[in-house]
KOLVEX-945476 format. One record per residue (C-alpha): residue number from 1; residue in three letters; x, y, z. Coordinates in steps of 0.25 Angstrom, whole numbers. Layout:
BEGIN
<r NUM,ala,<X,Y,Z>>
...
REM end
This chain:
BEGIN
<r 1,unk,<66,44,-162>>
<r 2,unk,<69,29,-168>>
<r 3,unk,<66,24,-180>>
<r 4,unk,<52,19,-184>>
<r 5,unk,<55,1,-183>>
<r 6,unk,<49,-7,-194>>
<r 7,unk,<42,-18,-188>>
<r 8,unk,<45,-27,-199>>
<r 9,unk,<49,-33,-188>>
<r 10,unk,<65,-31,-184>>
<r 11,unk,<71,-44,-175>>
<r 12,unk,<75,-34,-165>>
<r 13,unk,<76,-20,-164>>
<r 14,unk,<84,-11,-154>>
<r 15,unk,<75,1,-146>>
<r 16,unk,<78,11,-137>>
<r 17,unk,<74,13,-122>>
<r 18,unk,<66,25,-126>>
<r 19,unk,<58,18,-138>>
<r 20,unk,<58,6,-130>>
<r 21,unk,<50,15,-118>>
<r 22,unk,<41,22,-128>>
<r 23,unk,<36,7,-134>>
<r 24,unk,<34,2,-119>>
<r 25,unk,<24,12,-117>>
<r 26,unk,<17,11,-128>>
<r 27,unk,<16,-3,-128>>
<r 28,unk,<12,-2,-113>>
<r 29,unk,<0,6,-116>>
<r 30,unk,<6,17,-110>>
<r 31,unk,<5,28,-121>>
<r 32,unk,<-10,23,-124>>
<r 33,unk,<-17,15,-112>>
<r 34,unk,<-26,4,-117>>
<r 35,unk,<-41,7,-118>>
<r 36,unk,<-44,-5,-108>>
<r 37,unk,<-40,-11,-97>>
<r 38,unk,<-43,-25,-106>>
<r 39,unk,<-33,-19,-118>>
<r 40,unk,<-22,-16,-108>>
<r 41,unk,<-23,-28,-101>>
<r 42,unk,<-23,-37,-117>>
<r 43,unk,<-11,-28,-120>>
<r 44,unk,<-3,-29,-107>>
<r 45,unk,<-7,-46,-106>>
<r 46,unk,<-11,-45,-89>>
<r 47,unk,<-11,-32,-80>>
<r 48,unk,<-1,-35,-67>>
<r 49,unk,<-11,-34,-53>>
<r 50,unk,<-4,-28,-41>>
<r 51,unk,<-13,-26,-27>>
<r 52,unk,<-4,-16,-22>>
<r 53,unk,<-10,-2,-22>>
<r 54,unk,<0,10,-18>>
<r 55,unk,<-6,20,-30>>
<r 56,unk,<-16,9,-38>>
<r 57,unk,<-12,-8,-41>>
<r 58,unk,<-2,-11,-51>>
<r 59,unk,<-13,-16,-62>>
<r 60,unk,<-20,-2,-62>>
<r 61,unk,<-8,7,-62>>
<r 62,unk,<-4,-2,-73>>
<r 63,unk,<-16,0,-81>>
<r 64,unk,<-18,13,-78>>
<r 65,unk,<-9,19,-89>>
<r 66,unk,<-11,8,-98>>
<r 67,unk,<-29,9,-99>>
<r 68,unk,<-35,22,-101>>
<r 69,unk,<-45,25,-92>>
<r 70,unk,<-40,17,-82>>
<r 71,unk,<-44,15,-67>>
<r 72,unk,<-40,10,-54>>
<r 73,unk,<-45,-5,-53>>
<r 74,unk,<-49,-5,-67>>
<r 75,unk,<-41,-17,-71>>
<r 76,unk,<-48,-26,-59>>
<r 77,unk,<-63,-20,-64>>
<r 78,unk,<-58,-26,-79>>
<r 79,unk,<-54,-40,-72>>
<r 80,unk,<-64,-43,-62>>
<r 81,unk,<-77,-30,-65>>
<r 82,unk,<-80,-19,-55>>
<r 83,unk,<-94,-18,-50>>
<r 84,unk,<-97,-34,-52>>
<r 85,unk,<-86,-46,-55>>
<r 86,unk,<-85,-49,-70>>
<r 87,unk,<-90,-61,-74>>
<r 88,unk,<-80,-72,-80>>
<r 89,unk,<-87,-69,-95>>
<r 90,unk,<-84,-55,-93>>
<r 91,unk,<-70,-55,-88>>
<r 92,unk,<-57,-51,-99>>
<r 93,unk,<-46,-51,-88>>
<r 94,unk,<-41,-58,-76>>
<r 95,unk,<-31,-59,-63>>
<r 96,unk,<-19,-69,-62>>
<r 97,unk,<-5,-72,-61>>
<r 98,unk,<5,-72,-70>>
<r 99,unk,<12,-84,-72>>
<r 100,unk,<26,-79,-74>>
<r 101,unk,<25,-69,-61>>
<r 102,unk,<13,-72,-54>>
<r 103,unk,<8,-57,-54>>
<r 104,unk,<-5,-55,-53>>
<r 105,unk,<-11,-51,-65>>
<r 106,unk,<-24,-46,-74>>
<r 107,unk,<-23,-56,-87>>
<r 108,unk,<-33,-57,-98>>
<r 109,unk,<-41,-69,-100>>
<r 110,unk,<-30,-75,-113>>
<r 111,unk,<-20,-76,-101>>
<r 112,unk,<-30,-87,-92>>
<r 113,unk,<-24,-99,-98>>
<r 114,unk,<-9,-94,-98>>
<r 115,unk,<-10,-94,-84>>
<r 116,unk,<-14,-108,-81>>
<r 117,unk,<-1,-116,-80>>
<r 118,unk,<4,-106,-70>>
<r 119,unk,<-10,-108,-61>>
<r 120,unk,<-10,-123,-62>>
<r 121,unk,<6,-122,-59>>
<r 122,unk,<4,-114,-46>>
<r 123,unk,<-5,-125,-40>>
<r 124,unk,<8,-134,-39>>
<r 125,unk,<17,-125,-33>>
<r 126,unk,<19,-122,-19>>
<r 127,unk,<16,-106,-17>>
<r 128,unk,<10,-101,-5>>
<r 129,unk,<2,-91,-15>>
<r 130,unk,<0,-97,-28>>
<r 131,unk,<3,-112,-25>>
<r 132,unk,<-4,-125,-23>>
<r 133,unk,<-15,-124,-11>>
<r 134,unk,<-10,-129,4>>
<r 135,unk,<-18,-139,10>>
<r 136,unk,<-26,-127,16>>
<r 137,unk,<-30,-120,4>>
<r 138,unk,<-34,-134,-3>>
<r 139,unk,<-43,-136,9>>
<r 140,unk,<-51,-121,7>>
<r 141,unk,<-52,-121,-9>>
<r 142,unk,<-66,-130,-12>>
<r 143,unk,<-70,-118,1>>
<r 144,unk,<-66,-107,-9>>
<r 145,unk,<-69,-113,-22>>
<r 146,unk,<-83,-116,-17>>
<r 147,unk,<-86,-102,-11>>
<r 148,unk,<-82,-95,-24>>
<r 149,unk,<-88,-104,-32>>
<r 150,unk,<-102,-101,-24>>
<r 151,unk,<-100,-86,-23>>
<r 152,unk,<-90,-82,-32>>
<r 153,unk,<-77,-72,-31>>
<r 154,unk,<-73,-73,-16>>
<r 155,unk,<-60,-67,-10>>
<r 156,unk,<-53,-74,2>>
<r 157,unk,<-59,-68,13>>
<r 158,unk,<-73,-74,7>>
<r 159,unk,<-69,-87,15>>
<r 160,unk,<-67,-88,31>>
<r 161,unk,<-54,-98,31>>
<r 162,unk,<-44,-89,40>>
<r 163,unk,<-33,-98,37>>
<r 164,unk,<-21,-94,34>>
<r 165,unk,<-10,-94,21>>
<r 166,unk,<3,-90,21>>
<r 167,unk,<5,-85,6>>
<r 168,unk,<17,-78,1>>
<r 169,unk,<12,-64,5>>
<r 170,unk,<9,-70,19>>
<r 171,unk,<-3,-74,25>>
<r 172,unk,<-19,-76,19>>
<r 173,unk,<-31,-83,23>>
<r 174,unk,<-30,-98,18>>
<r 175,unk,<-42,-93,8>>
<r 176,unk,<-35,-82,3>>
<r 177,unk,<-23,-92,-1>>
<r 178,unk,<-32,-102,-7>>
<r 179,unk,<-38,-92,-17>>
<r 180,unk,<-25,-85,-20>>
<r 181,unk,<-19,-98,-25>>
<r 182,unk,<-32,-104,-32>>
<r 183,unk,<-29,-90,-40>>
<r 184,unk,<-16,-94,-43>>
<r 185,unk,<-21,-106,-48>>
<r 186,unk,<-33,-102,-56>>
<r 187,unk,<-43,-108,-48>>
<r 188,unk,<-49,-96,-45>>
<r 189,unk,<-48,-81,-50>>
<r 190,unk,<-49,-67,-45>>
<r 191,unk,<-63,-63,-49>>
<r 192,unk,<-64,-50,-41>>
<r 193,unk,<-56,-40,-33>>
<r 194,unk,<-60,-31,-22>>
<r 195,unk,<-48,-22,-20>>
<r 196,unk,<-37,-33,-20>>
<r 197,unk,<-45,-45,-14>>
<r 198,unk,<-47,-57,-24>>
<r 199,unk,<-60,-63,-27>>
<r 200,unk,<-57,-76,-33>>
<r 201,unk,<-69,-84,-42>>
<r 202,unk,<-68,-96,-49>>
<r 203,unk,<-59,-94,-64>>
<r 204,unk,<-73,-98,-73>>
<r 205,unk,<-80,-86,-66>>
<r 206,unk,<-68,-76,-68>>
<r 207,unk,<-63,-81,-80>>
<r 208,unk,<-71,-84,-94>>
<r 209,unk,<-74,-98,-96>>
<r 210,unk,<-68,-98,-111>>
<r 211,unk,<-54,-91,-103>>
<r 212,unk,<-54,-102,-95>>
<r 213,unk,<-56,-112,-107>>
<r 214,unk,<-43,-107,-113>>
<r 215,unk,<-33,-118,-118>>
<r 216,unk,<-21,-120,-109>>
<r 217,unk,<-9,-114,-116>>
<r 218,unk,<3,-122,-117>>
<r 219,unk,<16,-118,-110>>
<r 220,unk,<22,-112,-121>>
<r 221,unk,<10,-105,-125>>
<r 222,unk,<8,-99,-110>>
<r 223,unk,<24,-94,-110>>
<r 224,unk,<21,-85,-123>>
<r 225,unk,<8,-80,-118>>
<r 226,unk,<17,-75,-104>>
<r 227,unk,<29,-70,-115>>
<r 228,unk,<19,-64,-121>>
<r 229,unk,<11,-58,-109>>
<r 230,unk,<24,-51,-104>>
<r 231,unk,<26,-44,-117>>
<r 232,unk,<10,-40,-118>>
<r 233,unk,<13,-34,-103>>
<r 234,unk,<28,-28,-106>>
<r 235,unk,<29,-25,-120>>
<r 236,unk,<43,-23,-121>>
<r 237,unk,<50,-35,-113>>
<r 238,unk,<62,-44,-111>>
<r 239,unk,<58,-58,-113>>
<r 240,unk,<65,-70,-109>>
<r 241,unk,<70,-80,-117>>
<r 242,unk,<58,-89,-114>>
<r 243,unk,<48,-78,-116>>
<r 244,unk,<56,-74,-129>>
<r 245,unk,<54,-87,-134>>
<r 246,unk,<39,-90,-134>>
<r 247,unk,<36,-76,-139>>
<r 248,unk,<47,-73,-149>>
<r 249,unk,<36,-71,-160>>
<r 250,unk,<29,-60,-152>>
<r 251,unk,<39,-50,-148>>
<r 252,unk,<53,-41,-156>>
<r 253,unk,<63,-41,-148>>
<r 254,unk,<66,-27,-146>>
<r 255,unk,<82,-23,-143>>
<r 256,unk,<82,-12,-132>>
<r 257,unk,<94,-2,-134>>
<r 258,unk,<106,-3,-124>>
<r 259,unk,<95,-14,-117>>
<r 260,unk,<91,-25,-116>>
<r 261,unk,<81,-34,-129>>
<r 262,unk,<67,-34,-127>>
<r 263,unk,<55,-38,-133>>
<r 264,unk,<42,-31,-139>>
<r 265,unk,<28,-38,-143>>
<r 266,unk,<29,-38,-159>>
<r 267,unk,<15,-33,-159>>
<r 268,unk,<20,-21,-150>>
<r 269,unk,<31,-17,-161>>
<r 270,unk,<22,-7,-171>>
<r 271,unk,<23,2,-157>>
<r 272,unk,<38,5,-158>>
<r 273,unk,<33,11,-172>>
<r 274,unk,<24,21,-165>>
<r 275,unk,<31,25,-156>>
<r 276,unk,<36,39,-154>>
<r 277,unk,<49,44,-149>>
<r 278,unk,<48,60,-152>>
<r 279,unk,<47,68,-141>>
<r 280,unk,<32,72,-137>>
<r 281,unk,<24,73,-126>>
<r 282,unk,<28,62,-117>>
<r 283,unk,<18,53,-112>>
<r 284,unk,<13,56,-98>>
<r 285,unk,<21,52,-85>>
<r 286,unk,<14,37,-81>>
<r 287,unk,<16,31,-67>>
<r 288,unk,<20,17,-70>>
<r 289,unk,<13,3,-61>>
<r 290,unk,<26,-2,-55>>
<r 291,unk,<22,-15,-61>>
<r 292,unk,<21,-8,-75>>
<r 293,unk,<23,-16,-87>>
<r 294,unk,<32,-5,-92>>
<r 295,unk,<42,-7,-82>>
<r 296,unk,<39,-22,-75>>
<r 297,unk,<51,-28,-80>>
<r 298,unk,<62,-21,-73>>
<r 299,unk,<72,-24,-84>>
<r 300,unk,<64,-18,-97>>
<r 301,unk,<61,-7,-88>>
<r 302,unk,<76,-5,-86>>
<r 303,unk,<82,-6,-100>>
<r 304,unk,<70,2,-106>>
<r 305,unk,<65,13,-96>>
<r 306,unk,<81,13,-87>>
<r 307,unk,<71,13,-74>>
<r 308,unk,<72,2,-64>>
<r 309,unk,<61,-1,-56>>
<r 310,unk,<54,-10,-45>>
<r 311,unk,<41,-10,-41>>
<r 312,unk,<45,-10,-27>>
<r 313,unk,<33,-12,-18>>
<r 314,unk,<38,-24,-12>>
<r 315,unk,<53,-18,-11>>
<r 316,unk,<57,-16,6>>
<r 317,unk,<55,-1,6>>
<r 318,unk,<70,3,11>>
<r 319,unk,<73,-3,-2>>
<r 320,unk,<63,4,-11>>
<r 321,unk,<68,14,-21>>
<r 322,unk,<55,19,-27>>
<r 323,unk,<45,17,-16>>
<r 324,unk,<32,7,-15>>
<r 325,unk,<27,8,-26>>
<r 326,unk,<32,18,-35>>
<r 327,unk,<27,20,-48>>
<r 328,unk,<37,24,-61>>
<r 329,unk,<34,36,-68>>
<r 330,unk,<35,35,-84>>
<r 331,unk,<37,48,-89>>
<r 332,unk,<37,48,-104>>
<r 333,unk,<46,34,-109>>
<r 334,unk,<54,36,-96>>
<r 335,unk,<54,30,-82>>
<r 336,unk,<56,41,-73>>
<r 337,unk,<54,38,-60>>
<r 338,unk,<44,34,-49>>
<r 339,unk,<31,39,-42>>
<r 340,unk,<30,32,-29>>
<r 341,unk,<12,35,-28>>
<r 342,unk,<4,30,-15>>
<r 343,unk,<-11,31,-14>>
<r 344,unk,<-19,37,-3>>
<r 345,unk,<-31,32,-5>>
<r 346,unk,<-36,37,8>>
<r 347,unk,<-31,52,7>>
<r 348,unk,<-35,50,-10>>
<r 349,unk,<-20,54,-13>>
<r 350,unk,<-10,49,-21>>
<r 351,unk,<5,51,-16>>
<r 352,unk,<18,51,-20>>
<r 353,unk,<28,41,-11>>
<r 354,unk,<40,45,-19>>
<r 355,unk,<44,49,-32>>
<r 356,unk,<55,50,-40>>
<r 357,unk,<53,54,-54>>
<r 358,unk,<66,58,-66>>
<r 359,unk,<68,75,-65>>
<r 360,unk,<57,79,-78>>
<r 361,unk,<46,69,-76>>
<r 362,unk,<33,74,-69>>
<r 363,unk,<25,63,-61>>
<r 364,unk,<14,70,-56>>
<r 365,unk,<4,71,-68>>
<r 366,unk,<8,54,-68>>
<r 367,unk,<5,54,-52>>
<r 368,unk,<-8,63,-54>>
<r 369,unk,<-13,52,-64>>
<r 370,unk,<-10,40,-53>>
<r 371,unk,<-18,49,-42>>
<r 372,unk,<-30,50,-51>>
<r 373,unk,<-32,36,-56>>
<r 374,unk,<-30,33,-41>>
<r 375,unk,<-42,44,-38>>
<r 376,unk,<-31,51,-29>>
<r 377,unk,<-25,64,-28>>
<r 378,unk,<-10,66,-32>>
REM end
């Protein structure tokens, strides 16, 4: 075991891959889930969306080892309500990009302002799916700002224009392309979802007026708060010089033995003193979202865990090596392979693609879990 640090605190101090695994854990809220969706979501910063569903979305497999008690489609009930649309008084959290990556993602309301300059930037550029509108889609906006503004949320297929948008992922109504973009500029906001289609309403019916009130930040403050987002969502991270700069008063740099330097939230440091390394009942085998914040950058996950993975559902399939959408299996503080799950919705059965899992390390209780909270047999 090694030795007990004295936050005093060092400039730097040199860890192990093996302590390094055993804080990522804990400071994922993988040892402990949160009590809430709302108090995972204000520890992680946002929640990544996915509408791909193989064995469950990304956001809930996600959440689902990080929330007790959690549920499939939980998260979208928190953002937009179940039996009725929240109101925008009632709302804590909602859906948009981020700036940096442009993934699609539950924030909660502190982040509204930080994503502005990105919006207003979108509406000059030329981008068949987040850009300025064409010519068409100027034409059809009073249409879709005035039916929306009459009877709230509405989805694409709310409106008759059968034209057509050729959009990065191919082709749409004229509609569906118009709304799409007015999202990426703000203009309108994802209020409901049924399954994966968007309802959109206007941003003061989604969002609470006092939200929408917030200041504009200044450049420099809007570049910490994304430093700062990406250490709330990986805990232990490799920053760039930029990032670095503008948060160096928020995180310790932590020296990674025979690896390479990272760096810790100072306010995450009093959990390297809690931490454990006698041998005990190891923790139970977790399948791990393939968009994970334990193993999304591909480097951290290298030096620390020595696994190398990539999500590789958009990877040609002769040139696959894990399959779809295969899921890594976190036995313990290791890394030990992959389960490749499918759901049969139809036949109520969970099943297994593939697997391929280290000689030792049981999967099938972790499998067994997935099957339940899918409400499937394994």
């Amino acid at each position: 075991m090694e030795p007990v640090l004295n936050w005093a605190v060092p400039a730097q101090f040199t860890i192990t891959a093996a302590t390094a695994r055993r804080f990522m854990r804990r400071a994922l809220l993988l040892n402990q889930p949160a009590a809430t969706i709302e108090a995972a979501l204000t520890h992680h910063g946002f929640i990544q969306i996915d509408p791909i569903n193989v064995c469950g979305r990304m956001h809930d497999l996600i959440l689902r080892n990080r929330v007790a008690g959690y549920r499939e489609g939980d998260l979208m009930r928190h953002v937009h309500g179940e039996d009725q649309i929240l109101s925008a008084t009632t709302r804590v959290a909602f859906e948009h990009h981020q700036p940096a990556t442009g993934n699609l993602a539950v924030f909660t309301h502190d982040a509204w302002p930080h994503l502005l300059a990105a919006m207003q930037a979108r509406t000059k550029i030329k981008s068949a799916w987040s850009g300025r509108l064409t010519k068409a889609e100027r034409e059809i906006e009073k249409t879709i700002f005035e039916a929306i503004t009459e009877k709230g949320p509405l989805s694409s297929d709310a409106f008759s224009d059968d034209r057509k948008s050729t959009r990065v992922w191919g082709m749409a109504t004229l509609p569906k392309s118009a709304m799409q973009k007015l999202f990426f500029h703000g203009r309108l906001l994802i209020a409901q979802r049924q399954g994966i289609r968007r309802h959109y309403d206007l941003p003061e019916r989604v969002l609470p007026a006092a939200v929408l009130k917030l200041p504009a930040p200044t450049k420099q403050e809007t570049a910490r708060w994304e430093a700062l987002l990406k250490m709330r969502q990986r805990r232990l991270a490799w920053l760039k010089r930029a990032e670095l700069a503008v948060i160096a008063d928020l995180v310790q740099p932590v020296q990674l033995k025979d690896g390479p330097l990272l760096h810790c939230l100072k306010s995450d440091l009093p959990l390297f003193d809690q931490l454990d390394g006698s041998q005990g009942s190891p923790p139970p085998s977790l399948l791990i979202a393939p968009l994970d914040p334990l193993i999304y950058d591909r480097r951290v996950t290298q030096a620390v865990w020595d696994y190398d993975y990539t999500w590789e559902v958009y990877t040609p399939p002769a040139r696959r090596v894990r399959g779809y959408y295969a899921l890594p299996v976190l036995s313990g503080h290791e890394l030990v392979g992959h389960v490749d799950p499918k759901a049969d919705r139809k036949s109520g059965k969970l099943t297994i693609v593939s697997r391929k899992v280290r000689r030792g390390h049981a999967t099938k209780p972790a499998e067994v879990s997935l099957a339940k909270f899918l409400g499937l047999r394994a």
